[in-house]
C-alpha positions as CSV (number, residue, x, y, z in Angstrom):
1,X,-56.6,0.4,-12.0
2,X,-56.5,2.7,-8.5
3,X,-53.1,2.5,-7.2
4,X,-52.5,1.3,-3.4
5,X,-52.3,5.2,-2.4
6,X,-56.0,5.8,-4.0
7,X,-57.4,2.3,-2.5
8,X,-56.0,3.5,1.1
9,X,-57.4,7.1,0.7
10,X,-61.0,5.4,-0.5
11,X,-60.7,3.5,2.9
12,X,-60.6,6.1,4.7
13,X,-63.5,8.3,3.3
14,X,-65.5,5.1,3.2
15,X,-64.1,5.0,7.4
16,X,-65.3,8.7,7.8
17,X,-68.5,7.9,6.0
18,X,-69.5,5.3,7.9
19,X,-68.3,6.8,11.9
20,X,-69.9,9.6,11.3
21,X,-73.4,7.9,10.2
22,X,-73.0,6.1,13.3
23,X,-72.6,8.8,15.3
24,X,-75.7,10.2,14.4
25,X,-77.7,7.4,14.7
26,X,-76.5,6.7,17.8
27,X,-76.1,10.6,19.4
28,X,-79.2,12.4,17.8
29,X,-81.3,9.2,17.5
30,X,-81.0,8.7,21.5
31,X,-82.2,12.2,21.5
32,X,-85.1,11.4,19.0
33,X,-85.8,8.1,21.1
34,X,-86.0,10.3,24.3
35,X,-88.4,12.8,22.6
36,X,-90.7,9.9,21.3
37,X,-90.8,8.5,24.9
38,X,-91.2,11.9,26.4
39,X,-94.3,12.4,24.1
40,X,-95.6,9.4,24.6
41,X,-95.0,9.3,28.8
42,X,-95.7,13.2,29.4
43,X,-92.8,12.8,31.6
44,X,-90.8,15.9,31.0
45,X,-87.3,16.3,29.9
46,X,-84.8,16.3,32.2
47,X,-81.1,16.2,33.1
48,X,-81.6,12.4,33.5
49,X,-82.5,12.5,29.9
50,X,-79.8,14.6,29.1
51,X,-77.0,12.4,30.6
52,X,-78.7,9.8,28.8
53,X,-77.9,11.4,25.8
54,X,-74.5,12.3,26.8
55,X,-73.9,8.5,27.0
56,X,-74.6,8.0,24.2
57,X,-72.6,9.9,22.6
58,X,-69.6,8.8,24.6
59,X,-70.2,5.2,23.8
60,X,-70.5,5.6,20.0
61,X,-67.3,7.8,20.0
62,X,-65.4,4.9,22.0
63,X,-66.9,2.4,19.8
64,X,-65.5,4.6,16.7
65,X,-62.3,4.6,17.4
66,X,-61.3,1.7,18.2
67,X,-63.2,0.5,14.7
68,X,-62.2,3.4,12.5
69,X,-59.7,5.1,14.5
70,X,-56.8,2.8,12.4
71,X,-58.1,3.2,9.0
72,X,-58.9,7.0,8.7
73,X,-57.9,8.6,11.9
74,X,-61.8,8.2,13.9
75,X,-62.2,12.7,13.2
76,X,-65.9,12.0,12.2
77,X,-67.0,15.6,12.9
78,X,-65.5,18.6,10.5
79,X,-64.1,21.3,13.3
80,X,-61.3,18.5,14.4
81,X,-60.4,18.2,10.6
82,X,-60.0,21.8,9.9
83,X,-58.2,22.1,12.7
84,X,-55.4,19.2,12.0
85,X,-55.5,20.8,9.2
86,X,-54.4,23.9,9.6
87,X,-52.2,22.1,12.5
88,X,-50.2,20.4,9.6
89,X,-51.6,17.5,11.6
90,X,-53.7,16.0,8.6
91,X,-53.1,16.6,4.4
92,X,-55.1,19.4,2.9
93,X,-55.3,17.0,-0.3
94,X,-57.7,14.8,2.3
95,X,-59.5,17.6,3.6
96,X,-62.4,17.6,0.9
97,X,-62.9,13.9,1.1
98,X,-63.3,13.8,4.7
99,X,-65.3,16.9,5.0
100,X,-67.4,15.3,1.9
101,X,-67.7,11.9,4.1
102,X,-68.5,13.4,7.5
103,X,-71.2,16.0,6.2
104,X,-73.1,12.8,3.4
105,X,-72.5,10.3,6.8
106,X,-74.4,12.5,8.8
107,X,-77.2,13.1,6.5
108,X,-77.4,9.0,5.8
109,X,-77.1,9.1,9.9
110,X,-80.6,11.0,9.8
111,X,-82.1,8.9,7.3
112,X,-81.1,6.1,8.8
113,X,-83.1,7.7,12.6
114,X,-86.1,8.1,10.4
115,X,-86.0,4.6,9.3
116,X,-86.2,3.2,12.5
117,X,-88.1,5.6,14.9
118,X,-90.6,6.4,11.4
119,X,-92.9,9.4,12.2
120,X,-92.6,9.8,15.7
121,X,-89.0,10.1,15.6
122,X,-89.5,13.0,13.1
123,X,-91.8,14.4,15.1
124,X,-89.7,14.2,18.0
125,X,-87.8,16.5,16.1
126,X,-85.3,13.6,14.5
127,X,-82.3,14.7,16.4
128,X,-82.1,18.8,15.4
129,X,-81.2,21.2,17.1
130,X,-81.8,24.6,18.0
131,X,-81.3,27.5,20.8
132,X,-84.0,29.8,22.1
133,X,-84.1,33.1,19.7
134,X,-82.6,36.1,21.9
135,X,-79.8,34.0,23.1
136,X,-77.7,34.2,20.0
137,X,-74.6,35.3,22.2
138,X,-74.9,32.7,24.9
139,X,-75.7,29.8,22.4
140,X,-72.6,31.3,20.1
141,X,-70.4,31.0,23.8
142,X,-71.6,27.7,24.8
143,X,-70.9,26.3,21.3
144,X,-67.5,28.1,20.9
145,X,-65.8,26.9,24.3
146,X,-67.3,23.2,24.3
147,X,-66.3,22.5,21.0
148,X,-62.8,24.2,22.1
149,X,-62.4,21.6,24.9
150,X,-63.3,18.5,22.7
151,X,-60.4,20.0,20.0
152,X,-57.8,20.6,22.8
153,X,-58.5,17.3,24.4
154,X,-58.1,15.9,20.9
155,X,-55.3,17.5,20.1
156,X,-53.6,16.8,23.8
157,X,-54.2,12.8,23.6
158,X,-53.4,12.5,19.6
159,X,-50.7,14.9,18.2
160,X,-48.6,15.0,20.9
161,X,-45.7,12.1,22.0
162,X,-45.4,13.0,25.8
163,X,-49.2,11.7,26.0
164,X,-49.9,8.7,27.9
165,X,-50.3,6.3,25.4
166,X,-53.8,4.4,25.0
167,X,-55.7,6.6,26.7
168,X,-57.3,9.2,23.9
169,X,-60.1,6.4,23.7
170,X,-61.4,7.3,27.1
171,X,-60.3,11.1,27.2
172,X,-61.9,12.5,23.9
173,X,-65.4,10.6,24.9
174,X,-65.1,11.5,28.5
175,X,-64.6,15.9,27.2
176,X,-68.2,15.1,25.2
177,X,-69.6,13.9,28.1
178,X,-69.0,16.4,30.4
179,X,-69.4,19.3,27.6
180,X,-72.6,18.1,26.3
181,X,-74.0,18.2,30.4
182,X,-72.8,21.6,30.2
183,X,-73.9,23.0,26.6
184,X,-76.8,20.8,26.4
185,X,-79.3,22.8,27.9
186,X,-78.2,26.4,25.5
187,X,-77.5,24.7,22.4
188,X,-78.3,20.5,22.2
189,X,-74.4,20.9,22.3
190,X,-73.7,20.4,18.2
191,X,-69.8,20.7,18.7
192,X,-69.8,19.2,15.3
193,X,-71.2,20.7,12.0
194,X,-71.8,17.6,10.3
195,X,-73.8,16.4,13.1
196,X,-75.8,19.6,13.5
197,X,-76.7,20.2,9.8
198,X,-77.3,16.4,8.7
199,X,-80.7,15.8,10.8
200,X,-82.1,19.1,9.7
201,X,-81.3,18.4,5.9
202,X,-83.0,14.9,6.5
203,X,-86.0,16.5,8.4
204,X,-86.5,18.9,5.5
205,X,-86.1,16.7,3.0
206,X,-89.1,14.3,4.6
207,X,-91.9,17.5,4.8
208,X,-91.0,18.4,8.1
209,X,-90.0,21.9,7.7
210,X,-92.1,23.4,10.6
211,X,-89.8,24.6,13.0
212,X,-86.1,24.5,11.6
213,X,-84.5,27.6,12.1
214,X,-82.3,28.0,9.1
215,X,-80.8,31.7,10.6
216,X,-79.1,29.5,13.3
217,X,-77.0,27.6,11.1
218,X,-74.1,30.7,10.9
219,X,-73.7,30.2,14.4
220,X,-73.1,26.8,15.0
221,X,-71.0,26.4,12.1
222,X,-68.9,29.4,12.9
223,X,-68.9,28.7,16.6
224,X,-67.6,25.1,15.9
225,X,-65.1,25.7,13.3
226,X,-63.3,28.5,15.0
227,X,-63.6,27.0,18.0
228,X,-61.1,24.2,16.5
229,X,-58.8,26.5,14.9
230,X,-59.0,28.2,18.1
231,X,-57.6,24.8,20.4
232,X,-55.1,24.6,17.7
233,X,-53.2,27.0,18.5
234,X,-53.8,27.3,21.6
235,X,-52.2,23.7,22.2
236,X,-49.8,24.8,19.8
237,X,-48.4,26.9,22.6
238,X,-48.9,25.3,25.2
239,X,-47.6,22.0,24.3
240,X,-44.4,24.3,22.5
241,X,-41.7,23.8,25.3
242,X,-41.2,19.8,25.2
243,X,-41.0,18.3,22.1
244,X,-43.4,18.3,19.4
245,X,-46.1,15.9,18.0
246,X,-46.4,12.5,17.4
247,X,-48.9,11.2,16.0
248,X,-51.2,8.4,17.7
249,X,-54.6,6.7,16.4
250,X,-57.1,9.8,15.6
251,X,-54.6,12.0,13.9
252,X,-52.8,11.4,9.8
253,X,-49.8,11.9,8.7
254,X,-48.8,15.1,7.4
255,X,-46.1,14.0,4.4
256,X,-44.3,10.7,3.9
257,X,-41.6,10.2,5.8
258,X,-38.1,9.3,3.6
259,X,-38.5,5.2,4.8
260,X,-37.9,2.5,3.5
261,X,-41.5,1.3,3.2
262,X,-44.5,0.9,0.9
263,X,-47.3,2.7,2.9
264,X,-47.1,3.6,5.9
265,X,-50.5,2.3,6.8
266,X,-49.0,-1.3,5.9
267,X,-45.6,-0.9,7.5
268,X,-46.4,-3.6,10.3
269,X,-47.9,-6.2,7.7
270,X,-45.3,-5.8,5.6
271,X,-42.6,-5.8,8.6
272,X,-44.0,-9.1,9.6
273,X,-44.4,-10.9,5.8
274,X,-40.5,-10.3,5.5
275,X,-40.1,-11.9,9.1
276,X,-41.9,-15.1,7.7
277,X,-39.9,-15.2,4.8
278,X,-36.3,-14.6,6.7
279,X,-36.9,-16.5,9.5
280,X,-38.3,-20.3,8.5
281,X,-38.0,-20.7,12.8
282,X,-41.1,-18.7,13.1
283,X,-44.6,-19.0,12.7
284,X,-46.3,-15.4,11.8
285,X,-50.6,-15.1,11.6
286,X,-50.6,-12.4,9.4
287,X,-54.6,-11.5,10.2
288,X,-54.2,-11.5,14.3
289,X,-50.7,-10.3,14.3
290,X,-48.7,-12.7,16.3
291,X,-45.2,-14.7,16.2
292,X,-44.8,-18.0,17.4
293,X,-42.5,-20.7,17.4
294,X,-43.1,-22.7,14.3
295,X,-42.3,-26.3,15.8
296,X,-45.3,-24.9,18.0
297,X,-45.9,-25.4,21.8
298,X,-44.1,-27.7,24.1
299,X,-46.1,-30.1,26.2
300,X,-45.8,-29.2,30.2
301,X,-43.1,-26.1,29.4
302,X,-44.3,-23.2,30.8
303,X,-44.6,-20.6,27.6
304,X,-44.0,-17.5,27.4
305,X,-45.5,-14.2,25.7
306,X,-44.8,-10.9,25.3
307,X,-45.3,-8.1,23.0
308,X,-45.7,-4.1,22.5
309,X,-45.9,-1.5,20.0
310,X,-43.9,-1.7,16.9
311,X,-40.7,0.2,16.3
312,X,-38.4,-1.5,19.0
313,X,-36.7,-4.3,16.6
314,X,-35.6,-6.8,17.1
315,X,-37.5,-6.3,20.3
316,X,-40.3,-8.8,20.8
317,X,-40.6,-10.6,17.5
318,X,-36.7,-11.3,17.4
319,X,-36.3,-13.0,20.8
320,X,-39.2,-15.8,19.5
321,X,-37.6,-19.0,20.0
322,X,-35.5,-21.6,22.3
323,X,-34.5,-19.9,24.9
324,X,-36.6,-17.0,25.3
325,X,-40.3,-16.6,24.3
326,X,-43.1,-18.8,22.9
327,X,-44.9,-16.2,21.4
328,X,-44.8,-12.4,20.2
329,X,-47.4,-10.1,19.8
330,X,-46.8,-6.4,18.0
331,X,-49.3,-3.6,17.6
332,X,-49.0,-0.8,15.2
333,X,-45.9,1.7,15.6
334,X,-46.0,2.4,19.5
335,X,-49.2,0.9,20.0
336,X,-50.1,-1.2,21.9
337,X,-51.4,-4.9,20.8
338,X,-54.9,-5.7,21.2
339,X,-56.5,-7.8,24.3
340,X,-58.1,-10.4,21.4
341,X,-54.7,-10.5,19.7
342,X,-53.0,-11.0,22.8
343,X,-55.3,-14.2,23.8
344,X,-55.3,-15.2,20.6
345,X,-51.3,-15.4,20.7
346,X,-51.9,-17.5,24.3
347,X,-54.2,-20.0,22.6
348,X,-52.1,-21.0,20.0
349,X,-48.8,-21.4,22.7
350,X,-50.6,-22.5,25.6
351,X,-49.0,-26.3,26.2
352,X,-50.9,-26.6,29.9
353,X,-47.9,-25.2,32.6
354,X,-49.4,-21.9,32.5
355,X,-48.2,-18.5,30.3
356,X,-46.3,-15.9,31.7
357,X,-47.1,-12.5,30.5
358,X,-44.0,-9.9,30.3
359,X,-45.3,-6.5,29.6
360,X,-43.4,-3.4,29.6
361,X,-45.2,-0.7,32.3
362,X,-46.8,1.6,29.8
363,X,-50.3,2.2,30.0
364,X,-51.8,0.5,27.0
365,X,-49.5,-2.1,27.2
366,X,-50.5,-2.7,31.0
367,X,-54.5,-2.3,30.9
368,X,-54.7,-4.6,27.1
369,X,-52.5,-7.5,28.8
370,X,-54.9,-7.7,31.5
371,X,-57.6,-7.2,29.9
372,X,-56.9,-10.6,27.9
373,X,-55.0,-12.0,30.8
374,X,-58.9,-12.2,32.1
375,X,-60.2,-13.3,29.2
376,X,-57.5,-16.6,29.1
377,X,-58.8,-17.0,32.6
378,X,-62.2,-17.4,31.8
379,X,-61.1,-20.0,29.2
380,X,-59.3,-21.8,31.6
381,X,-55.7,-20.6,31.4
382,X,-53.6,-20.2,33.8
383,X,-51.5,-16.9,33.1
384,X,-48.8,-14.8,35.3
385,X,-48.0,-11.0,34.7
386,X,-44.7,-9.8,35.3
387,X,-44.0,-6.1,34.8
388,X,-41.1,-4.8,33.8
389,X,-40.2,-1.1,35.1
390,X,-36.3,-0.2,35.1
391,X,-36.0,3.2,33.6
392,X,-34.5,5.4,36.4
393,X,-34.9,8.5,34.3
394,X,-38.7,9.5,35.2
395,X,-41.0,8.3,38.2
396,X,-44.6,9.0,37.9
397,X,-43.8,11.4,35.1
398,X,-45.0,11.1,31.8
399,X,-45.9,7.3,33.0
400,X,-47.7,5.1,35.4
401,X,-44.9,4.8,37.3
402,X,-41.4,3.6,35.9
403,X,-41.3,2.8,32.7
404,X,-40.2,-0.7,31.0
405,X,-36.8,-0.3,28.4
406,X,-33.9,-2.8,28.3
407,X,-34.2,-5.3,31.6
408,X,-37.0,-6.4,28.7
409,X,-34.0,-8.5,27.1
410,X,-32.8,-10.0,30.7
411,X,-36.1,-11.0,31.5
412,X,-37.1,-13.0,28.7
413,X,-33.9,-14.3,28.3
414,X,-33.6,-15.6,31.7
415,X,-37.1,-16.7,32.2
416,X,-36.6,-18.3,29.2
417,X,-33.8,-20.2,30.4
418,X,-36.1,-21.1,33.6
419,X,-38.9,-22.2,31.6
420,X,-37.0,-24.9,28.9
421,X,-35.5,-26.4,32.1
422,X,-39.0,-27.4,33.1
423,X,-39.7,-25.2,36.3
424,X,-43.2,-24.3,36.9
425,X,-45.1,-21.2,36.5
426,X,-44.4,-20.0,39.7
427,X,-41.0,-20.1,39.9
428,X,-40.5,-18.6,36.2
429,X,-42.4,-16.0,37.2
430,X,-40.5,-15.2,40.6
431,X,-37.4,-15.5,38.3
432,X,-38.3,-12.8,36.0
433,X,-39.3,-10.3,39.1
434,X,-36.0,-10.8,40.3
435,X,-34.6,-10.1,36.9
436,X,-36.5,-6.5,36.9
437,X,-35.7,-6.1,40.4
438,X,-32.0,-6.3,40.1
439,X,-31.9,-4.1,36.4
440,X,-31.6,-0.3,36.2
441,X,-31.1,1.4,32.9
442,X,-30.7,5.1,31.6
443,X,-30.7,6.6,27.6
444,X,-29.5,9.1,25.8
445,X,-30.7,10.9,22.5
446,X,-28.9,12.8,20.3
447,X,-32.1,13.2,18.0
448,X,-36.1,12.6,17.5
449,X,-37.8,9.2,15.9
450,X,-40.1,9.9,13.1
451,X,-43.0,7.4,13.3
452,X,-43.5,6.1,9.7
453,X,-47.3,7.6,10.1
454,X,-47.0,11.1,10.7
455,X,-44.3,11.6,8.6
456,X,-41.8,14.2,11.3
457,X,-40.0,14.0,14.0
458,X,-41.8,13.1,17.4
459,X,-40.0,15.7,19.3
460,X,-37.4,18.3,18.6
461,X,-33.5,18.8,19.5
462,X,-31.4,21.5,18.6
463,X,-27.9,20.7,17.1
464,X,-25.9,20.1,20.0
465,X,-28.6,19.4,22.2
466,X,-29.6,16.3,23.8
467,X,-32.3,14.5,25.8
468,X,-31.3,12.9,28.9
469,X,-33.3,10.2,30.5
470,X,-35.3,9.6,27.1
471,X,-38.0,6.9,26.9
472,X,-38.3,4.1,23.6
473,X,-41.2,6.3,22.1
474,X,-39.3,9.6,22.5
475,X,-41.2,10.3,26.1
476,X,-38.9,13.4,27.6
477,X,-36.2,12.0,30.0
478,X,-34.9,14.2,33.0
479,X,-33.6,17.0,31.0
480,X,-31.9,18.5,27.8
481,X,-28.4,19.5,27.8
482,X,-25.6,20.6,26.0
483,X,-24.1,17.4,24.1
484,X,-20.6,16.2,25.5
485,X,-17.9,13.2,24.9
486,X,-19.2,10.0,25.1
487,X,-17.5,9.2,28.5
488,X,-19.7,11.9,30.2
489,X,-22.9,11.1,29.1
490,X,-21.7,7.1,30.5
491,X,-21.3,9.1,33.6
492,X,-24.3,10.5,33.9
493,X,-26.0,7.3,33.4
494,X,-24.3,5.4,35.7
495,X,-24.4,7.6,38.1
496,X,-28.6,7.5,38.1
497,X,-28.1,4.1,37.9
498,X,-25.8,3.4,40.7
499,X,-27.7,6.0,43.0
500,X,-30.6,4.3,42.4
501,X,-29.2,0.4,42.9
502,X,-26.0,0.6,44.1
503,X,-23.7,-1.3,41.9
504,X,-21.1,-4.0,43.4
505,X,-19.7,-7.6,42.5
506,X,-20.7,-9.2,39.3
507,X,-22.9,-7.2,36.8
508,X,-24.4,-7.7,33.3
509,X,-24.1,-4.3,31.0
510,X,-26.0,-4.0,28.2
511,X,-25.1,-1.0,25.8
512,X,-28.4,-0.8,23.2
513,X,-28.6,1.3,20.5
514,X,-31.6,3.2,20.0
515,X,-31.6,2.4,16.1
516,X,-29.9,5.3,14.5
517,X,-26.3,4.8,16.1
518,X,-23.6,3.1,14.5
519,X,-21.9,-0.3,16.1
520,X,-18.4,1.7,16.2
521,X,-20.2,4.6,18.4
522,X,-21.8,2.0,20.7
523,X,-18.5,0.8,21.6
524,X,-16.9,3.4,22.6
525,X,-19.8,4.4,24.9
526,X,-18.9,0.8,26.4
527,X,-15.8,1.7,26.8
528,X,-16.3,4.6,29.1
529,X,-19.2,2.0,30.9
530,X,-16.3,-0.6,31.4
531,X,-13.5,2.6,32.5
532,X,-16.5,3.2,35.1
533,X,-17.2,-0.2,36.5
534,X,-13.2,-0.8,36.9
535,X,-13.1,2.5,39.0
536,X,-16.0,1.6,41.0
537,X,-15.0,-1.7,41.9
538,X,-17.4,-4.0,39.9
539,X,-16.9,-6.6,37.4
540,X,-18.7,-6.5,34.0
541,X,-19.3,-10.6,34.1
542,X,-21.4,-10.6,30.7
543,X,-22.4,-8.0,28.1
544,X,-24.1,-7.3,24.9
545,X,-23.1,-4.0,22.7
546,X,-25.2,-3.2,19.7
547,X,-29.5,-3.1,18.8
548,X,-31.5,-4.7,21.0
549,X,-34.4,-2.3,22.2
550,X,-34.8,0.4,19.7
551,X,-36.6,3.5,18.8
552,X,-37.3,3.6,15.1
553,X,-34.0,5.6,13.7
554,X,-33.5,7.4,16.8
555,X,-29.7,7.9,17.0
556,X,-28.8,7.6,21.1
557,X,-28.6,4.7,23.7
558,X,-29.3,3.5,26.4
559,X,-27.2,1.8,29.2
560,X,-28.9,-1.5,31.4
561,X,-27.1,-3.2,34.1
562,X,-28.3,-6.1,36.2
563,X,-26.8,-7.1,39.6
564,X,-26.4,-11.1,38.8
565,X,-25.9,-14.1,40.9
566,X,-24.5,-17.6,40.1
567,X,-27.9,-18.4,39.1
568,X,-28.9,-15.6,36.9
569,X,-25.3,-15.7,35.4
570,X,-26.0,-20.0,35.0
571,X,-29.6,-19.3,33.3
572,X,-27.8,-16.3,30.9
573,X,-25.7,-18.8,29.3
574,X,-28.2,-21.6,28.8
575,X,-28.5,-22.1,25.0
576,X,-30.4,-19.6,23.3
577,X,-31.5,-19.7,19.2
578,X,-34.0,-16.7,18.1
579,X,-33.0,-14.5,15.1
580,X,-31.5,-12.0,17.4
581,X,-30.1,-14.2,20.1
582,X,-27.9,-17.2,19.2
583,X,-25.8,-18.8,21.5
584,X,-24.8,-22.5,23.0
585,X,-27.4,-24.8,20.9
586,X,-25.9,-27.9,18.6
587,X,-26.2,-27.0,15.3
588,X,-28.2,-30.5,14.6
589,X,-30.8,-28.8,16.5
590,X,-30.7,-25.5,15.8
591,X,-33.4,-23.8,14.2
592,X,-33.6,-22.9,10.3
593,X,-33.2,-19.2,10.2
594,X,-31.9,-16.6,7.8
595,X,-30.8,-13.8,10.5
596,X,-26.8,-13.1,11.3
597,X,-26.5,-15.0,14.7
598,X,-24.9,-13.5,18.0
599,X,-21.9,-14.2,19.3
600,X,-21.8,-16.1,22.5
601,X,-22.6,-14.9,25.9
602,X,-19.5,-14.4,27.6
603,X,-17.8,-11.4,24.5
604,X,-19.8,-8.8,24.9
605,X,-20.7,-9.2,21.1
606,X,-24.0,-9.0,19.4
607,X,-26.1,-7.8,16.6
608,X,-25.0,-4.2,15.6
């Protein structure tokens, strides 16, 4: 029997298979398609047809990765392959399998043109291509620098952790687009052996020999294939100063990381089975990856959902439950969930007040929230956004604007409060804004995450070198430094805290570990917070120390204080029972769960 390694490896050669075959039918058969109606019309070819073609190309390549892009990476074309390669982006032990699956895709791609276009496709020339003889140095040019830009944009959007998140699925399509516009005219724009070579293997293998020029081949492969090796390391350089890669949805890992896990590519199904079976309060759909309440909805309470990329525990899954949210939905590690998921989760908690949607402000997380906040919409749902954006560190950065970190914890706690005391969707909502609006937080790392996936750390720190101002998936902060006592680096977060919201009268102070510091280091960091807020006139009112928003086994934290008032203070210590916040509920009613519950909200005490 094939081990689990050997079925997941077959997966994604069947993946690469399969994405490239479409992205020949699709790509050269528009191509053929516009040669049979150009034969048939007289109307001669033009850039019209050309952008045409370019579109469809785009299209299949969106459509590709987001159906492929999570089983075997979406590379479908050999010159990215090499190149992650050679990158140490991608195993060599994988390279013949995907270079065997792209190149016998391509050729079934053909077939598959032939099939459905029959001889006027082939005589349309069935996708091949060719440049005019004499040109050899311009069509060698043209191929070399477009497939250069597809690699680099590849390798910008998918290797590297300081990339906005969620947008490779736009940016890699959009570089085809414009390249093939460009290159089209010289070459057909191949930018991808397997593409170039499988038509004219299925055009010679049905008769149609005339007119394939077999000298041509060097070039386009050579062109291509350096071309990646090429964007390689040029991004290698360029991207050299701030941190290293990490990996997102078109790119492999490169060795296993030392985790405690089965596969990697199973970490989040396997994450979730061992919530079900630790927490009997919860309700997990294993297929469209969401946590609910398992008692289910309550009639006329407002419910609500958030949800984010995996790797933050206990952050969203753990704060499912009275008191805080209705529903939980996680995406793969640092990715964000999926609009169907997401309306899937609001179906199933939807109780007829209205859901309130709180969404950290990162880019996927933003644009796939809204996406299915429109699709509830349609269906009838009422459904509030709330945004939460409370990192000082960066502005318009490495983000669409500030990005969302600790206030995550206030917010749903809070609005939670709000929402089991019946108020309405409105005023939930209003409440949570305030939350954000009154929270300012700051972290620290002492060292990189390693995403399960790629198998190294997402950026790099020297020794005694730190990252100041860091974002939950390793996104650079304000600057690196030299690392100091604990009671200076308080400093220097409080002080971008304060100058930001100046702090006064009662505060909440959350210190959060990042997931690789110990509970005893955590409290001495509040120590120095609480040495602060005593010099500086203001009164720590409530507190939690220990691992609330995490980053994988990042070792750091971050600091989050909220300006209350009587009635954020009031709604803090309503009852609370999720399996990482436990507080004030009879224990007649409180939920069945395995987890190691809180301490109340007034100690400062939580999970470590």
């Amino acid at each position: 029997m094939a081990s689990k390694a050997e079925a997941s490896f077959s997966r994604k050669v069947a993946a690469e298979f399969v994405g490239t075959a479409a992205l020949v039918v699709c790509g050269p058969g528009t191509a053929a398609a516009t040669g049979v109606i150009a034969r048939s019309t007289g109307v001669p070819f033009s850039m019209a047809q050309l952008g045409v073609i370019a579109l469809a190309f785009m299209m299949v390549i969106v459509a590709m990765i987001y159906t492929i892009g999570h089983i075997s990476g979406c590379h479908i074309n050999p010159a990215v392959t090499v190149a992650l390669a050679v990158a140490k982006k991608a195993r060599w032990a994988e390279l013949p399998g995907y270079l065997a699956a792209q190149f016998a895709g391509a050729i079934l791609g053909a077939f598959a043109i032939w099939s459905i276009l029959e001889r006027p496709g082939l005589d349309a020339g069935l996708g091949v291509l060719s440049y005019a003889p004499g040109h050899t140095r311009a069509a060698f040019c043209a191929e070399l620098i477009g497939t250069f830009l597809l690699v680099l944009v590849v390798f910008g959007t998918t290797t590297d952790g300081r990339a906005t998140p969620g947008w490779y699925g736009l940016a890699i399509p959009a570089i085809v687009f414009a390249v093939i516009t460009v290159v089209g005219p010289v070459t057909g724009a191949a930018l991808n052996p397997a593409r170039y070579i499988g038509p004219m293997i299925a055009r010679a293998a049905l008769g149609a020999n005339r007119g394939l020029l077999w000298n041509q081949v060097p070039v386009y492969f050579i062109a291509t294939l350096a071309a990646g090796l090429i964007a390689a390391a040029a991004y290698a350089a360029l991207g050299k100063s701030a941190g290293s890669g990490q990996a997102r949805a078109v790119i492999q890992r490169a060795r296993t990381a030392k985790k405690l896990i089965n596969d990697p590519d199973e970490i989040l199904v396997d994450a979730l089975t061992g919530m079900a079976a630790a927490h009997r309060s919860l309700r997990i759909d294993l297929e469209r990856r969401y946590i609910t309440r398992a008692s289910g909805p309550v009639p006329g309470k407002v419910s609500l959902v958030s949800g984010g990329g995996s790797g933050h525990e206990p952050l969203h899954g753990g704060y499912v439950g009275y008191g805080m949210l209705d529903a939980a939905c996680p995406g793969e590690v640092f990715t964000s969930p999926v609009p169907d998921r997401i309306l899937a989760a609001t179906r199933a908690v939807n109780a007829g007040a209205g859901v309130l949607y709180i969404v950290k402000n990162y880019t996927g997380d933003v644009l796939n929230f809204q996406m299915a906040a429109r699709l509830a919409a349609v269906g009838g749902m009422r459904v509030e956004t709330v945004l939460v954006n409370d990192d000082v560190a960066v502005d318009n950065t490495w983000t669409a604007g500030r990005r969302g970190t600790g206030a995550t914890v206030l917010v749903e706690k809070i609005a939670g409060a709000a929402a089991e005391r019946g108020a309405d969707l409105a005023a939930v909502a209003s409440l949570a804004r305030e939350v954000n609006d009154r929270s300012r937080s700051f972290g620290v790392a002492l060292t990189p995450c390693t995403v399960p996936a790629a198998g190294q750390p997402g950026f790099e720190l020297g020794e005694d070198e730190i990252e100041l101002g860091v974002g939950i998936h390793g996104e650079p902060g304000r600057s690196r430094g030299t690392l100091v006592p604990a009671r200076e680096l308080a400093e220097v977060a409080l002080a971008a805290i304060h100058a930001d919201a100046p702090l006064s009268g009662d505060v909440f102070v959350m210190v959060n570990g990042l997931g690789g510091t110990p509970l005893i280091e955590l409290h001495v960091v509040f120590a120095a917070v609480a040495d602060w807020m005593a010099r500086h006139g203001v009164r720590i009112a409530r507190s939690l120390v220990g691992n609330y928003v995490t980053s994988l086994d990042m070792a750091g934290c971050s600091i989050t204080v909220c300006r209350l008032t009587p009635r954020l203070t009031e709604l803090w210590d309503d009852p609370v029972d999720t399996p990482a916040l436990r507080w004030g509920r009879p224990a007649d009613v409180r939920q069945v769960s395995a987890s190691q519950p809180a301490r109340g909200p007034r100690d400062g005490a939580g999970r470590g």
